[in-house]
C-alpha positions in Angstrom: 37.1 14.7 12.8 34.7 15.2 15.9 32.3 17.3 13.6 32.1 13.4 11.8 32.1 11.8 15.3 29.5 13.9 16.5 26.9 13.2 13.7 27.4 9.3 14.4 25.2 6.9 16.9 27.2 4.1 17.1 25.0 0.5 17.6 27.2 -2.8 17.7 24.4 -5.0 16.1 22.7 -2.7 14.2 23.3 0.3 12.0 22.2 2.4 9.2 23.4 5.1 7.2 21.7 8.0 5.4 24.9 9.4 3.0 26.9 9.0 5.6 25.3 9.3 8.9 24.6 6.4 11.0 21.1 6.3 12.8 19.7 4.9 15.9 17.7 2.0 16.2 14.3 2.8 16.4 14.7 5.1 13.3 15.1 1.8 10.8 13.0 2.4 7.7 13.7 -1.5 7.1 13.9 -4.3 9.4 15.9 -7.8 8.6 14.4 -11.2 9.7 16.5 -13.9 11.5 16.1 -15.5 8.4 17.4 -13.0 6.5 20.5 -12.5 8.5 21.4 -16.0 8.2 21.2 -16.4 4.5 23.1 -12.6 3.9 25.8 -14.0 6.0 26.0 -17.5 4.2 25.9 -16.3 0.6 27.0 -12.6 0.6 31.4 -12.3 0.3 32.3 -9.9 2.8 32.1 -7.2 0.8 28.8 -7.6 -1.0 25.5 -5.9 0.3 22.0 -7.7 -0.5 20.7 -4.4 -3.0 17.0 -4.0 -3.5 15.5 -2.2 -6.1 11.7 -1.7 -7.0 10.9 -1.0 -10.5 7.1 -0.6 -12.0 6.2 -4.0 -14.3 4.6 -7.7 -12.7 1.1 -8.6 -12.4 0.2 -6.0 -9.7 2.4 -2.8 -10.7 5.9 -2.9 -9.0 8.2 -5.7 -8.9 10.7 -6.5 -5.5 14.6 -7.0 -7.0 17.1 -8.8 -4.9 20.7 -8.9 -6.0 23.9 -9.5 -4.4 26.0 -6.4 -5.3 29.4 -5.4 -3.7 28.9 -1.2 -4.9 27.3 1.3 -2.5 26.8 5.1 -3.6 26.7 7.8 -1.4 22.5 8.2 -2.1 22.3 4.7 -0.8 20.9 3.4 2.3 22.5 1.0 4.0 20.8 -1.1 7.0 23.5 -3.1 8.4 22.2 -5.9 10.9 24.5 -8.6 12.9 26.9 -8.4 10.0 24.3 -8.8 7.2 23.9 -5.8 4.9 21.1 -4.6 3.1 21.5 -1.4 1.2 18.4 0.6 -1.2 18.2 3.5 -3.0 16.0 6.6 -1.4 13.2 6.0 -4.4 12.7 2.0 -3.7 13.0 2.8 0.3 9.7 5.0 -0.2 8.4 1.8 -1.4 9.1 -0.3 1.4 9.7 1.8 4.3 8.4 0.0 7.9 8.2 -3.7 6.0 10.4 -6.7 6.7 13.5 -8.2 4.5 12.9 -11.8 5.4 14.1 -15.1 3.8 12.0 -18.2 3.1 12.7 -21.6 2.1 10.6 -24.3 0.8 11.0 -27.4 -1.5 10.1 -25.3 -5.2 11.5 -22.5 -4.6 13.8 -20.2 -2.1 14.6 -16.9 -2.0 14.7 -13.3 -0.5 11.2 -11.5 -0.3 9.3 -8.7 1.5 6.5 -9.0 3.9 4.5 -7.0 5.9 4.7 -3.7 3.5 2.5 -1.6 4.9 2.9 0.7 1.5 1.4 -2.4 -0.4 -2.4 -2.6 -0.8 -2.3 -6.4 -2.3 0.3 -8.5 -4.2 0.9 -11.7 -6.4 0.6 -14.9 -5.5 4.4 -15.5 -6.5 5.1 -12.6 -3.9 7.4 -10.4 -6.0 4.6 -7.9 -7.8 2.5 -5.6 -5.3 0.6 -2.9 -5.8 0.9 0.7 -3.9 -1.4 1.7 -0.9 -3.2 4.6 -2.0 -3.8 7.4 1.2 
């Protein structure tokens, strides 16, 4: 049990986990708006996690998923901020790692999206296609 212990950093408001490990703050591959937050802990049941996925297909290449989904694997990363969770598999995180989960709100449409991606070279109008930064 203190071999487990020792491998955790333990953050009241904020934590993530890498199969199993919890990591400090300033090691988040994902941050969570305000925004976010609030809606994750207005529509989620305790037990569900907002999962997001990016699969190849849209107008620009890849296409942001948002589901509310109450499995986590081991492989899965889970970003856990002021009781709203957020969890991605390793292959969409390489997608989006250093960009913002953020919610936004307006009179045709709300929803879940992802800004500041500094892996995305340009995107859709609509906001859910992007295409990958090249290096």
């Amino acid at each position: 049990m203190a071999h487990l212990l020792s491998r955790l950093v333990f953050q009241p408001s904020l934590a993530v986990r890498y199969l199993g490990d919890v990591v400090a703050k300033q090691e988040i591959p994902l941050k969570l708006s305000e925004a976010c937050i609030n809606k994750l802990k207005e529509v989620a049941a305790p037990n569900e996690s907002l999962r997001i996925t990016v699969d190849s297909g849209g107008c620009s290449g890849f296409l942001y998923n948002f589901e509310l989904d109450s499995n986590v694997s081991e492989e899965d990363v889970v970003i856990e901020e002021q009781g709203a969770r957020v969890v991605i598999d390793n292959t969409s995180l390489s997608f989006l790692e250093g960009a913002i989960v953020d919610y936004h709100s307006e009179l045709i449409k709300s929803s879940f999206r992802i800004v500041n991606n500094p892996k995305a070279e340009a995107g859709c109008s609509c906001g859910v296609s992007f295409a990958v930064k090249l290096d």
